[in-house]
TORPA-4810 file (N, C-alpha, C, O; in nm, 3 decimals):
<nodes>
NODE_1_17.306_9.180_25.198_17.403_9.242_25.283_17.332_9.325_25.390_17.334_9.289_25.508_X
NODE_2_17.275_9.427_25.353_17.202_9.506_25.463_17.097_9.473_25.442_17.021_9.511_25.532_X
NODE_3_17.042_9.409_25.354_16.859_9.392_25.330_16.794_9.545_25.354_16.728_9.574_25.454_X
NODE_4_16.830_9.657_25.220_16.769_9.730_25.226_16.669_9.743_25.103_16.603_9.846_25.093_X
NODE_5_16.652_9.622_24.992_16.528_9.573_24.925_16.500_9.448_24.961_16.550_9.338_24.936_X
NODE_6_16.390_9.493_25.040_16.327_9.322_25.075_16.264_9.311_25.022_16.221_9.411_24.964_X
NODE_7_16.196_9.163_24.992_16.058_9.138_24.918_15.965_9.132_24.960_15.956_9.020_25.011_X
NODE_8_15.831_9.218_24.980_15.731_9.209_24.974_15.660_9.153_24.962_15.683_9.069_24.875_X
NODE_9_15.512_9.142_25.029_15.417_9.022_24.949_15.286_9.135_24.957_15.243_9.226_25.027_X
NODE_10_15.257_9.058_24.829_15.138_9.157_24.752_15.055_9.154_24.856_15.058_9.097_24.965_X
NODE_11_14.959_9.245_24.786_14.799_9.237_24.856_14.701_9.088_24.763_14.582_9.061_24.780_X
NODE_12_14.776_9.032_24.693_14.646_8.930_24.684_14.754_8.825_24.729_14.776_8.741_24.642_X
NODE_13_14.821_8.810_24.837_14.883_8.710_24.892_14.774_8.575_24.967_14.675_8.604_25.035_X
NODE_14_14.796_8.503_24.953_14.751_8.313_25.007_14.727_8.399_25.100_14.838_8.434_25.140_X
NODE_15_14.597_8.489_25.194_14.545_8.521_25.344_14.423_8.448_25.327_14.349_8.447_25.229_X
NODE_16_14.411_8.379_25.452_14.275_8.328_25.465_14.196_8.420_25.568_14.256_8.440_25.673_X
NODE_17_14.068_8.481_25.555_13.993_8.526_25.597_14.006_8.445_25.771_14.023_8.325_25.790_X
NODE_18_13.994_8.553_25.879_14.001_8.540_25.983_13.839_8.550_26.071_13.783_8.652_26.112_X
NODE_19_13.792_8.412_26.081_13.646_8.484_26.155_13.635_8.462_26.278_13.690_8.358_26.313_X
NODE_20_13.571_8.536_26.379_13.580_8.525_26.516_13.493_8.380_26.543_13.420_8.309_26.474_X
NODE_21_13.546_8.377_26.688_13.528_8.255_26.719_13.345_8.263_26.775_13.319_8.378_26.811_X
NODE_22_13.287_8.215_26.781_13.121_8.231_26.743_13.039_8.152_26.853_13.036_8.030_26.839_X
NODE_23_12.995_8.188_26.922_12.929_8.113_27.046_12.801_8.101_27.043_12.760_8.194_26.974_X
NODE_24_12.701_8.028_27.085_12.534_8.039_27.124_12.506_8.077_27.197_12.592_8.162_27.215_X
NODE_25_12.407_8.088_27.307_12.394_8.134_27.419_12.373_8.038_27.528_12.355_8.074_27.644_X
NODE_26_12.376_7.866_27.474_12.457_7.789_27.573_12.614_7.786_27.567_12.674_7.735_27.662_X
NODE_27_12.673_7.828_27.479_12.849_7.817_27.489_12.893_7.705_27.393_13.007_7.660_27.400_X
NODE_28_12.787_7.650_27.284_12.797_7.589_27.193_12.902_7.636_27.086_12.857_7.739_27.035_X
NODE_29_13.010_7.607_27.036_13.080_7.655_26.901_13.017_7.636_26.788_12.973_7.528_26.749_X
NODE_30_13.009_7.788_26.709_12.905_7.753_26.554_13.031_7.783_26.458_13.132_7.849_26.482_X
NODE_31_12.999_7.723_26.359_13.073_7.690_26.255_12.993_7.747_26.115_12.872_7.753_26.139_X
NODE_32_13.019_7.781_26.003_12.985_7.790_25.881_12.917_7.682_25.833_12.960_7.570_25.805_X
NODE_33_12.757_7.745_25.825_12.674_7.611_25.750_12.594_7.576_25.900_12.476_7.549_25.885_X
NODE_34_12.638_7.575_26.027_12.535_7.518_26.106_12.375_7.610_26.104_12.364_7.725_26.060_X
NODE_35_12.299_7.556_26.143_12.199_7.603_26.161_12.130_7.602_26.296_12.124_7.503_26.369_X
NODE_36_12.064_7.760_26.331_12.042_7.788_26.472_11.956_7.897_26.427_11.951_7.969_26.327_X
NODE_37_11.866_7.879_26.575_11.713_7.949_26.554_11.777_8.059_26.664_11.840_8.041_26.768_X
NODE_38_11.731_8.191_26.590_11.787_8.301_26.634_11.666_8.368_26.712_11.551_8.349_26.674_X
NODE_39_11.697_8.452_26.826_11.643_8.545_26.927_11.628_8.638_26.906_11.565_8.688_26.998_X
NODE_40_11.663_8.749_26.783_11.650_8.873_26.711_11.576_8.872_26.532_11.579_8.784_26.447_X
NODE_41_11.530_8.974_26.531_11.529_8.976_26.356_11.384_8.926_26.314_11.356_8.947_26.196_X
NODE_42_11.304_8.874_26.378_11.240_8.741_26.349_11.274_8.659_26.230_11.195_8.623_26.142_X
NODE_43_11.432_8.627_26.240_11.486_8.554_26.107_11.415_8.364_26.137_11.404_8.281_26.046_X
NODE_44_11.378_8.339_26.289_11.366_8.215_26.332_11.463_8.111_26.277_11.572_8.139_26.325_X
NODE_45_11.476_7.986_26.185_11.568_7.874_26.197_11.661_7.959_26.023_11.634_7.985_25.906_X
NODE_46_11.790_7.969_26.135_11.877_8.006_25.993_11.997_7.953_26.012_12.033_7.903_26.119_X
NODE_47_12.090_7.964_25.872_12.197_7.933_25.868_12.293_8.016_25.859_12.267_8.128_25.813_X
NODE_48_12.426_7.985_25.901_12.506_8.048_25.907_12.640_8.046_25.769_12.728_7.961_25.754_X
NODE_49_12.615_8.162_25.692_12.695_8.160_25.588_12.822_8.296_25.585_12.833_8.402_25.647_X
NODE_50_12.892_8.239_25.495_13.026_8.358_25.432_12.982_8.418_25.350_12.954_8.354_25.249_X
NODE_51_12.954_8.557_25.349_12.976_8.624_25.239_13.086_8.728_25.233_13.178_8.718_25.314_X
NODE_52_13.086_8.814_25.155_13.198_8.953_25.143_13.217_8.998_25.227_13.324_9.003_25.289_X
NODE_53_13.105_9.048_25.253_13.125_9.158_25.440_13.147_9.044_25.603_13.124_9.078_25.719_X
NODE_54_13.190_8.933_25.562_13.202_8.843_25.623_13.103_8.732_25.644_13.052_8.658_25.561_X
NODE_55_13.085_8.738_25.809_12.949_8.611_25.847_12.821_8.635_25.855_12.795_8.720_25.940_X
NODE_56_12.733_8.594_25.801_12.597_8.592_25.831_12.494_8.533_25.834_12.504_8.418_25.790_X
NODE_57_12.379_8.565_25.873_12.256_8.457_25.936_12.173_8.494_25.843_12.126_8.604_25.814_X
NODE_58_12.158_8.348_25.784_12.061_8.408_25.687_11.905_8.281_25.655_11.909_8.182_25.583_X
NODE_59_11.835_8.310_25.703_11.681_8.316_25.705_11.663_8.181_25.650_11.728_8.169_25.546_X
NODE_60_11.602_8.084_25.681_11.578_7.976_25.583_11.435_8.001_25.535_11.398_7.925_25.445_X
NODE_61_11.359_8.079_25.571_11.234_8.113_25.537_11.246_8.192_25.470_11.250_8.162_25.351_X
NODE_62_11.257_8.335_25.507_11.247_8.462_25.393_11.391_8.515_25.328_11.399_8.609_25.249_X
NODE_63_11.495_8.442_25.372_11.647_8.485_25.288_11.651_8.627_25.356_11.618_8.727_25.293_X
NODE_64_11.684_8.630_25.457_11.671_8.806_25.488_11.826_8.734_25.601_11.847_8.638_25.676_X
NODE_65_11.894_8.842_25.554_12.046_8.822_25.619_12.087_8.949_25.709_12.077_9.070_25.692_X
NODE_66_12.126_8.887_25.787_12.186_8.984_25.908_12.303_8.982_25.963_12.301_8.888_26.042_X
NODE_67_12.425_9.042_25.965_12.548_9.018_26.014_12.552_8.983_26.147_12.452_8.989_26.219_X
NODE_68_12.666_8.944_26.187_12.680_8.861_26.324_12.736_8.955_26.402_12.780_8.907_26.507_X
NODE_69_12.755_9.100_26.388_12.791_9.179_26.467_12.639_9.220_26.530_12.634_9.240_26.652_X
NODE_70_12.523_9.233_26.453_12.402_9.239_26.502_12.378_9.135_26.606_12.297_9.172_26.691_X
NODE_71_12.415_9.041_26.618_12.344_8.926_26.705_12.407_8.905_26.816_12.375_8.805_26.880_X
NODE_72_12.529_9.005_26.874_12.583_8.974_26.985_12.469_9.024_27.080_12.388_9.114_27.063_X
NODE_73_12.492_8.923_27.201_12.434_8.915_27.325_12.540_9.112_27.400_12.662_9.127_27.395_X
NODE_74_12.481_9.175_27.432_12.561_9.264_27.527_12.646_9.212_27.650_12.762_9.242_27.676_X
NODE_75_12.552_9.115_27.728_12.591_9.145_27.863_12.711_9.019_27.878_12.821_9.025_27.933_X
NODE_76_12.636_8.886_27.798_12.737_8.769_27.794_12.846_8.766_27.662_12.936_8.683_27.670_X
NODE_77_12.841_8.862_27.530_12.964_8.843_27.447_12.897_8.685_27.360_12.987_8.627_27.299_X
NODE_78_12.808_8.641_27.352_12.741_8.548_27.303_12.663_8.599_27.164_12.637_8.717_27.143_X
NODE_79_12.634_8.495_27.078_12.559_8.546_26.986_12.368_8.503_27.022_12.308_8.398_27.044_X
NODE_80_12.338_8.613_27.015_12.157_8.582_27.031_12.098_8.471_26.942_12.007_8.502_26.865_X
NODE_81_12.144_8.343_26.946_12.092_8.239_26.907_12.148_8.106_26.966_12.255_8.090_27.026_X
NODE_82_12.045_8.006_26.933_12.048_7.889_26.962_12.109_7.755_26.877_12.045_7.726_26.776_X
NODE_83_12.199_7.691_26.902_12.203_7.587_26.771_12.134_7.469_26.810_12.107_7.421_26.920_X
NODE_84_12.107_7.426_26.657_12.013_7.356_26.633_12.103_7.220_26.604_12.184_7.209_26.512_X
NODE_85_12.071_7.111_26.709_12.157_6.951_26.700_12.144_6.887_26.574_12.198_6.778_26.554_X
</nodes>
């Protein structure tokens, strides 16, 4: 009648994690799992994985992970890496 008990949806509701949309520094789209040799960190050829705190680059050499808020470019909004074909 008035809908003054509505139903709710929990906090462990069906949300799928929202990740920004992820660029190279040619304007390439990266995806989860590609791999691209990065310009910071000296992480050199890494991949790009999900964890908790979201996305990150993580090292195929030494496993040393770095979030993707670290790897933005300043001036272009790009991430400081390259993907790898």
């Amino acid at each position: 009648m008035f809908q003054i008990f509505k139903k709710r949806k929990g906090k462990g509701s069906n949300k799928k994690k929202k990740f920004p949309i992820l660029t190279d520094l040619d304007g390439n789209q990266l995806h989860v799992g590609d791999k691209v040799i990065s310009m910071r960190y000296d992480l050199e050829e890494c991949i790009i994985v999900e964890s908790d705190n979201g996305l990150v680059y993580e090292s195929v050499g030494s496993r040393e992970k770095v979030s993707w808020v670290k790897m933005i470019d300043a001036s272009t909004d790009c991430q400081k890496v390259k993907k790898i074909p």
